[in-house]
C-alpha positions, 0 to 999 in steps of 0.5 A, spaced: 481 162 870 482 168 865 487 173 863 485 180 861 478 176 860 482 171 856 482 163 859 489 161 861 491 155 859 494 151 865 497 144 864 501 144 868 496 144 874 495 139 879 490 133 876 488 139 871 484 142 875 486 150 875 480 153 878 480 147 884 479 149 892 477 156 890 474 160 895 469 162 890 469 168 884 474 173 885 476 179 880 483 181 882 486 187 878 495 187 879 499 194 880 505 194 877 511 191 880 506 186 884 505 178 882 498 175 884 501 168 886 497 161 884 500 154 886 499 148 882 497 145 886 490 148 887 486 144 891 491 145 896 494 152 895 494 157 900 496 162 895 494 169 893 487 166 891 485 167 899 488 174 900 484 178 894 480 181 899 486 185 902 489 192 900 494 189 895 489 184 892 492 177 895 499 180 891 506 179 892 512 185 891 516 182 885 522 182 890 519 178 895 520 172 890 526 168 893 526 163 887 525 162 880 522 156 875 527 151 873 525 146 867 526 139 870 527 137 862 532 143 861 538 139 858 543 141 864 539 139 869 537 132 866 545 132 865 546 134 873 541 128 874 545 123 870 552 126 873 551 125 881 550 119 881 554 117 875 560 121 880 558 117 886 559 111 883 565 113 880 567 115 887 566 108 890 569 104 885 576 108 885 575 107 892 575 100 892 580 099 888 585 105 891 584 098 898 584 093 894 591 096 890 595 097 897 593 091 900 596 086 894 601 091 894 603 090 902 602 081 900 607 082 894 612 086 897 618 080 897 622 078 904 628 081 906 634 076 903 638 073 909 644 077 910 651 073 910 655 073 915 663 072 915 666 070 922 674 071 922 678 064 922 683 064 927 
């Protein structure tokens, strides 16, 4: 694969294979404001690769793309995947002390002491 007639380099594809379910050689210019869209996963990607040949080239507005890329090694997101779970368990154990609190609460609670009565002698 080549971008303005240069190899791209693509690690991040699918067991490295960036050329992989190809539906053969094509040569695709993009129009300003248009994305020509590849997946990954480019042995199993039903991508712009298979669109080349309509009238936009396979490509995609800019405004149709609903998501962006998140770096899964970016600082807070391993942050957020430490914290959840963390959280959750967090959660949990306050749970079952907040019971086990009420419950010695409730056996400590002393008994009411005996109310003395007097009775009038005669």
């Amino acid at each position: 694969m080549t971008l303005n007639g240069r190899p791209l380099d693509e690690p991040y594809v699918l067991n490295g294979d960036p050329v992989a379910g190809s539906p053969g050689a094509f040569d695709v210019t993009v129009p300003a404001g248009r994305l020509f869209v590849l997946g990954d996963n480019r042995g199993n990607s039903a991508d712009s690769r298979y669109r080349f040949e309509e009238a936009d080239g396979g490509t995609v507005p800019v405004s149709a793309v609903k998501g962006t890329f998140v770096d899964e090694d970016a600082p807070l997101v391993v942050g957020l995947r430490s914290a959840v779970p963390a959280g959750g368990a967090v959660l949990l154990v306050g749970a079952v002390v907040g019971v086990a609190a009420l419950q010695l609460r409730r056996r400590a609670r002393p008994a009411a002491a005996p109310t003395a009565y007097s009775v009038p002698q005669a």
